[in-house]
N, C-alpha and C positions, 0 to 999 in steps of 0.2 A: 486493732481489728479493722481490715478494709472494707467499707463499704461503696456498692455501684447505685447512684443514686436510680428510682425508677424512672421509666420514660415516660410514665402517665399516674397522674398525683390522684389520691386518693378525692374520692367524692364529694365537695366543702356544703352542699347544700343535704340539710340531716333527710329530704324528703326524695331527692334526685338523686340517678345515676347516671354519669355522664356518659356520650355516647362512642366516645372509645371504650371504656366498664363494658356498656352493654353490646361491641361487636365481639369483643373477648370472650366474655360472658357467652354469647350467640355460636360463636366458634367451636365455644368447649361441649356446649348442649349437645350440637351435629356430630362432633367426633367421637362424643360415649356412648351417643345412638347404635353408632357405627361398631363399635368395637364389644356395645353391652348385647348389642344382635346377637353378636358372635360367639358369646359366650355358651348361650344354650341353642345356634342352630345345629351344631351335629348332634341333640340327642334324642330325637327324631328319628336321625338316620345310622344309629347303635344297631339294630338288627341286623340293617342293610350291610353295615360294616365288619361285623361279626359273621356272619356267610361268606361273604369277599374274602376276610383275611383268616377265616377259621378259626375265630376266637371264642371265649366264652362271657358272658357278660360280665364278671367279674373283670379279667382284662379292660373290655372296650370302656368301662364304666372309668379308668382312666383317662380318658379322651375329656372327660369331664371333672372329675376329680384332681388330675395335675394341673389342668388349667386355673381350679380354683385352686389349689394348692400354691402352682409359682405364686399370684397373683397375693396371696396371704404374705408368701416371705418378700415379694418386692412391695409391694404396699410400706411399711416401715421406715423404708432408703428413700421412701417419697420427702419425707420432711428434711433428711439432707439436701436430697435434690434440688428442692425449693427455697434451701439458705443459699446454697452454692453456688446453684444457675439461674438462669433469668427462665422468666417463667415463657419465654417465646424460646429457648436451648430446651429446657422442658420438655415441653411440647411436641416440638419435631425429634426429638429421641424416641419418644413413647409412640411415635406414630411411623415414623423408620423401621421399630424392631416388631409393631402389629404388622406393617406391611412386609415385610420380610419372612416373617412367620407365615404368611397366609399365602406366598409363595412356595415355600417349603410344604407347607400342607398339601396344596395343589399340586404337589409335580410329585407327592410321596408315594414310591413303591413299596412300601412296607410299613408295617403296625408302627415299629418304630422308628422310624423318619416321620412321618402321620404324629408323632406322640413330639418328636421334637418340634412341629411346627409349632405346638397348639401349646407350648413352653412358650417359644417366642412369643404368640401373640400373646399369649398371658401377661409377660414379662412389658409387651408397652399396655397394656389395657391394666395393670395395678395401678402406673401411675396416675389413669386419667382423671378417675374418682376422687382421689385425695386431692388433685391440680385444682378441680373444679369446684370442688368443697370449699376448698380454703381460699380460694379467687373469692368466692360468692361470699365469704364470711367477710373477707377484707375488704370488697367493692360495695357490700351493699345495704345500707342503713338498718339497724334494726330492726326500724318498725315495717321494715320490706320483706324481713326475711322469710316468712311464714309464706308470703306468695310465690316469693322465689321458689323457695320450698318444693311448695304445689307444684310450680313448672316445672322440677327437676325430677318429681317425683314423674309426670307423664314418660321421659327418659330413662330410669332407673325403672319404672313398672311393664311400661310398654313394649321395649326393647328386646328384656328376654323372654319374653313371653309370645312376642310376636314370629321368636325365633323358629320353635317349633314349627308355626305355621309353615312362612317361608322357606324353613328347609324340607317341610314333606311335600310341598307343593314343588320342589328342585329334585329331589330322590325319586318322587310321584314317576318321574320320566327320565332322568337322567341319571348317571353313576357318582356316587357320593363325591368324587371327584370336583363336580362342580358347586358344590358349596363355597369350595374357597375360590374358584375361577371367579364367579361370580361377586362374590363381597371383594373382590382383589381392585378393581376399579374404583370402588367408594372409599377405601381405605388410600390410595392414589391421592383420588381428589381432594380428603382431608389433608394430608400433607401440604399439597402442594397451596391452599389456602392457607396453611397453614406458616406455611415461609412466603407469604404474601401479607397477608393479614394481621398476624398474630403480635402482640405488642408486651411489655412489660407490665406488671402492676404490682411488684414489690422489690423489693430491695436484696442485693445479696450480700454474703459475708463470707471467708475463709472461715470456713469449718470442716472438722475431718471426721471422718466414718471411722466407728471402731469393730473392722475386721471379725474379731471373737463375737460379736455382739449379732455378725450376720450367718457363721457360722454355727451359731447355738443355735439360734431361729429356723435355720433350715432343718437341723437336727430333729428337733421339738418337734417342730409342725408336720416334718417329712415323716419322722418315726412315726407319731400318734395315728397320720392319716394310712399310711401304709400297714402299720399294725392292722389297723379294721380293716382293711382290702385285705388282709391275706386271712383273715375270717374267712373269706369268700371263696379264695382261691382253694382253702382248706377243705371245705364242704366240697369243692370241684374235683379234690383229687389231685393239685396242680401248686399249690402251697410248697416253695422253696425252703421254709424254717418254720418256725413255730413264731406263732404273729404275736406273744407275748414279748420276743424278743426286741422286737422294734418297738412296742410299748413304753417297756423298759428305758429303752434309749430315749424313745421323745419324753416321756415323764420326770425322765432325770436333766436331760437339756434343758428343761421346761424352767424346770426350776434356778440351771444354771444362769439362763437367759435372762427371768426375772431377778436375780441376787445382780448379778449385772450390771443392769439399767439400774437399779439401785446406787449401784456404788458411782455410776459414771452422771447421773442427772444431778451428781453434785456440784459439777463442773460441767455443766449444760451439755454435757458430750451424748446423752443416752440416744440410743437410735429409736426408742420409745420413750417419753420421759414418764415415768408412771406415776407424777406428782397430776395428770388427770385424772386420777380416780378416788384425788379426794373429794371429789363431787359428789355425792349419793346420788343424786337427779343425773350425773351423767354415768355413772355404775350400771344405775335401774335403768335406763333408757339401751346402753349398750347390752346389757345382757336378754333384752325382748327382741331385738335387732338381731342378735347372731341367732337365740331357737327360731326366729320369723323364718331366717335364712337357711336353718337347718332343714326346717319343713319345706320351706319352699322350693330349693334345688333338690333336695332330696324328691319330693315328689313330682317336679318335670322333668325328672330323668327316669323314674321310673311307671309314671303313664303313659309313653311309647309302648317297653315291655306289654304294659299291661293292653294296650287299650289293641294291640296289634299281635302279639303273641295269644292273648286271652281272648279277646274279643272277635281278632281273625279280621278288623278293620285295616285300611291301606294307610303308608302314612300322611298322605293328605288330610283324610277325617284325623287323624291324630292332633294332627295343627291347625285342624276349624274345630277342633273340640277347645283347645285352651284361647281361638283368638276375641271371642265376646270378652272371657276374662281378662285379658288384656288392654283391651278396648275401655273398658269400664274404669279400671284401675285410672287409665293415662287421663281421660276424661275427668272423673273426680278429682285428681290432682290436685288441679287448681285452684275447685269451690275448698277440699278439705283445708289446703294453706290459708286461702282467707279466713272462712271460721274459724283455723289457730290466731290469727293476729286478732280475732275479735272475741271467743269464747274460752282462748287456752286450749290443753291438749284433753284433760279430761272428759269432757264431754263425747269423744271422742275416741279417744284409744280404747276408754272401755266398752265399749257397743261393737266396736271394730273387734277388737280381741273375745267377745263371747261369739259373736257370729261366724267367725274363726273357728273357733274351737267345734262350733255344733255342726260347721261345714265339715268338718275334719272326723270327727265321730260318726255323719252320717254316711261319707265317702268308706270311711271303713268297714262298716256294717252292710251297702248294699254294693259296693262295686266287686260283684262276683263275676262268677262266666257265662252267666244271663241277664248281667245288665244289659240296657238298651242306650244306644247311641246320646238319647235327650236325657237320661239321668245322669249320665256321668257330666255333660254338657253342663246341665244344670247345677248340680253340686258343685263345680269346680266355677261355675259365673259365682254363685255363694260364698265360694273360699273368695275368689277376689276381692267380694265386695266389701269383705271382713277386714282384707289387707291394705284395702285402697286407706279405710280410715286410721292406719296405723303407722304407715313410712314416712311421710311428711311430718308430723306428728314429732316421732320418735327421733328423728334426725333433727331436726328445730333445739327441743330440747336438749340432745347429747350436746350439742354447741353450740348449744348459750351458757350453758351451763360452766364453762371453760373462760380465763381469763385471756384475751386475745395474743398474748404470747404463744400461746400453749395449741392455738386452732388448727398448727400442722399438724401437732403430734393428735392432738386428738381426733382431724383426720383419719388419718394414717392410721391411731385405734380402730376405729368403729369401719375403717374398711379391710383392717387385717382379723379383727373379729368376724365381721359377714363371711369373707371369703375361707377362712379356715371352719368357721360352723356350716359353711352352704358344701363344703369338702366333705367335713364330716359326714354331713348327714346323705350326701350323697352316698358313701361309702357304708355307713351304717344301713340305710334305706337296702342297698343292694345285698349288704350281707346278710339281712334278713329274711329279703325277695330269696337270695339264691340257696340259704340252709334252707328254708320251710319249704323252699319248690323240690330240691334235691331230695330231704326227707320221704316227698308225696312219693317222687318216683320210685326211691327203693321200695318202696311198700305196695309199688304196682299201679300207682295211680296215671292217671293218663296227661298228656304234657299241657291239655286246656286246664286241669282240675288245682295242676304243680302250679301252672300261672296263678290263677285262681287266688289259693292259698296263701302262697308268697307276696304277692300287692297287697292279700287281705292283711295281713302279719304286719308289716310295714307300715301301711297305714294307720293299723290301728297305735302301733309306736309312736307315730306323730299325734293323733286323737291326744295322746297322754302326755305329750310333752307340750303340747298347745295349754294344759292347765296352768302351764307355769307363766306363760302370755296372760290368761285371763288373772291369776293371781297377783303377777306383777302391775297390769295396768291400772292398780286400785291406788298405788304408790306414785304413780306419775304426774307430775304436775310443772307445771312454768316457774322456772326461776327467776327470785327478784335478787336486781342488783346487786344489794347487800353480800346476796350469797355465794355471787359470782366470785366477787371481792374479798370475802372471808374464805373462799377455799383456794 
């Protein structure tokens, strides 16, 4: 087996990171920023887009849903990627095919040229996540990680959340259009730092991809999500098949995919190796990560709907309603990573996951068609302040939990998890919004009461899957060595 030695040796002092680590390190922060904006600034501007191209929100709710969708089946190919190539080939691939995408967005005359952009950019923005995990795992001393953590957390919190602002504050006055004009410059400039700056920090090897292994996974993940989207489409009237049928397909690939990686992590080939889950601690941490994520894209993609179809607010207010919570989240970051390196996660995730939970219960119960501007504000700074104490947290844990062979694939899990649960529930969220709002209307209701309704319904879905966060976070706790070691 050949190996390329790295260009920059791992860290020898157990308390420093040296200052090549941390411009690498620095480099990957600014470029997720960039690309995690991206993820939720067009959902914001779903109305806007659905008027322009005459769609229904089922449809446009794609603009979001395949975005996390690619990003689910490339996420995986990340752990090849980063045996195969140098993590500076990496890099400028994932950032060539977002900048490329966000051209394609920008100049697209139609739904679907628009839908292929936002594949591309998906397709470099899976890798980033995984890149930057498993840098930070390899560059940065244990007993650093929790703060690291926290920094990364400001990144991964703030980013998408900021998204909405900045895109209703772009739509507020311009044609959806420039959403991508605009991030098209920043994504530029990561690049081009990025074939300046960007250096090596691990080692490669000839290994190969097994082909079936990426084709069952699209299957799986593309049926299951699509399945639920044509829920929607169904209620609309506008449903191609019967959405059991794509079900079917991804439940049965699901399975193929998993027998699979089974038989290939015998011979380290697996594109997932599923020998990470024999960790209980990183099980229980991955499955409060993907319902987080479920609720969470699910409901910033459908408080636009709501807060501007129901409420009758512009999209600007739409994007200063969620950017306190944003704010908040990136801020604590930091303090919650230190208080992991010093109290563990406990103290923590479980206060985070009940403040959650009763954020989410009482969004469901008063955000009707006479809410007012500061309760929704206010509920949703509560929902943050619940999540702020649970992502650093839960990410620390999933990968420590892991023997340090295994930190790509385990990676690679916990961001092909988020991005297929933050799919789902986006997909789930809307089919709920758009049967319960379609019901109101056959029975004569009026189109503020439909909104109404459908946010109410949706929500309150989330209310009930957030108990499994609070029931899970009584299970979570910091793994010691030993257990690393024995699983």
């Amino acid at each position: 087996m050949s190996k390329t030695t790295a260009e920059t040796s791992p860290a020898q002092d157990a308390d420093a990171i040296t200052p090549a680590h941390r411009r690498v390190i620095g480099l990957l922060l600014i470029s997720a920023f960039v690309v995690m904006l991206n993820e939720t600034l067009v959902g914001v501007a779903l109305p806007r887009i659905m008027d322009d191209l005459k769609i229904g929100a089922s449809t446009a709710q794609w603009l979001v849903t395949a975005y996390m969708l690619t990003m689910a089946v490339v996420i995986p190919l990340t752990g090849f990627f980063m045996k195969r190539f140098t993590t500076r080939a990496v890099f400028i691939g994932a950032m060539a095919l977002f900048v490329a995408g966000t051209l394609v967005a920008a100049l697209a005359p139609a739904f679907g040229v628009l839908l292929a952009g936002r594949v591309l950019q998906a397709a470099g923005t899976g890798v980033m996540t995984p890149l930057l995990m498993t840098t930070i795992m390899t560059v940065v001393p244990a007993g650093r990680r929790g703060r690291m953590m926290g920094t990364i957390t400001i990144v991964m919190s703030v980013a998408p959340v900021l998204g909405p602002l900045i895109g209703g504050i772009i739509v507020n006055s311009l044609p959806w259009q420039a959403l991508f004009v605009i991030i098209f410059p920043f994504g530029i400039l990561a690049l081009v730092l990025g074939l300046w700056r960007m250096t090596n920090v691990s080692e490669t090897e000839r290994v190969r991809i097994d082909l079936l292994s990426v084709l069952l996974s699209v299957l799986a993940f593309g049926g299951l999500i699509y399945g639920l989207s044509e829920f929607g489409n169904e209620a609309e009237g506008v449903s191609t098949m019967s959405p059991w049928i794509p079900v079917a397909v991804g439940v049965l690939s699901l399975a193929a995919f998993v027998f699979r990686q089974l038989h290939l992590q015998r011979t380290n080939d697996a594109l997932i190796d599923l020998r990470i889950f024999a960790s209980s601690a990183f099980s229980r941490a991955l499955i409060m990560m993907a319902v987080i994520n479920a609720i969470l894209y699910g409901s910033l993609t459908l408080l636009p709907l709501y807060i501007q179809d129901g409420l009758g607010l512009t999209p600007l207010q739409s994007g200063l309603i969620v950017l306190p919570g944003g704010l908040l989240m990136g801020l604590a970051g930091p303090f919650v990573g230190l208080a992991f390196d010093r109290i563990g996660p406990r103290p923590l995730v479980i206060p985070g996951a009940i403040i959650t939970s009763i954020a989410l219960w009482l969004m469901a119960l008063m955000f009707t068609a006479h809410a007012t501007f500061a309760t929704v504000l206010g509920l949703y700074l509560v929902l943050c302040a619940g999540l702020s104490l649970l992502f650093a947290p839960l990410f620390t844990v999933a990968l420590s939990s892991v023997k340090d062979q295994f930190y790509p694939y385990a990676s690679a899990g916990i961001g092909t998890a988020q991005q297929l649960a933050g799919a789902a529930g986006t997909s789930l969220f809307i089919v709920v919004y758009t049967v319960i709002g379609q019901g109101v209307r056959t029975d004569g209701g009026s189109a503020a009461h439909a909104v109404d309704q459908g946010a109410h319904s949706a929500l309150l879905l989330a209310a009930v899957l957030s108990l499994a966060i609070v029931a899970l976070s009584f299970t979570i706790r910091k793994p010691e060595p030993a257990e690393v070691a024995a699983s």
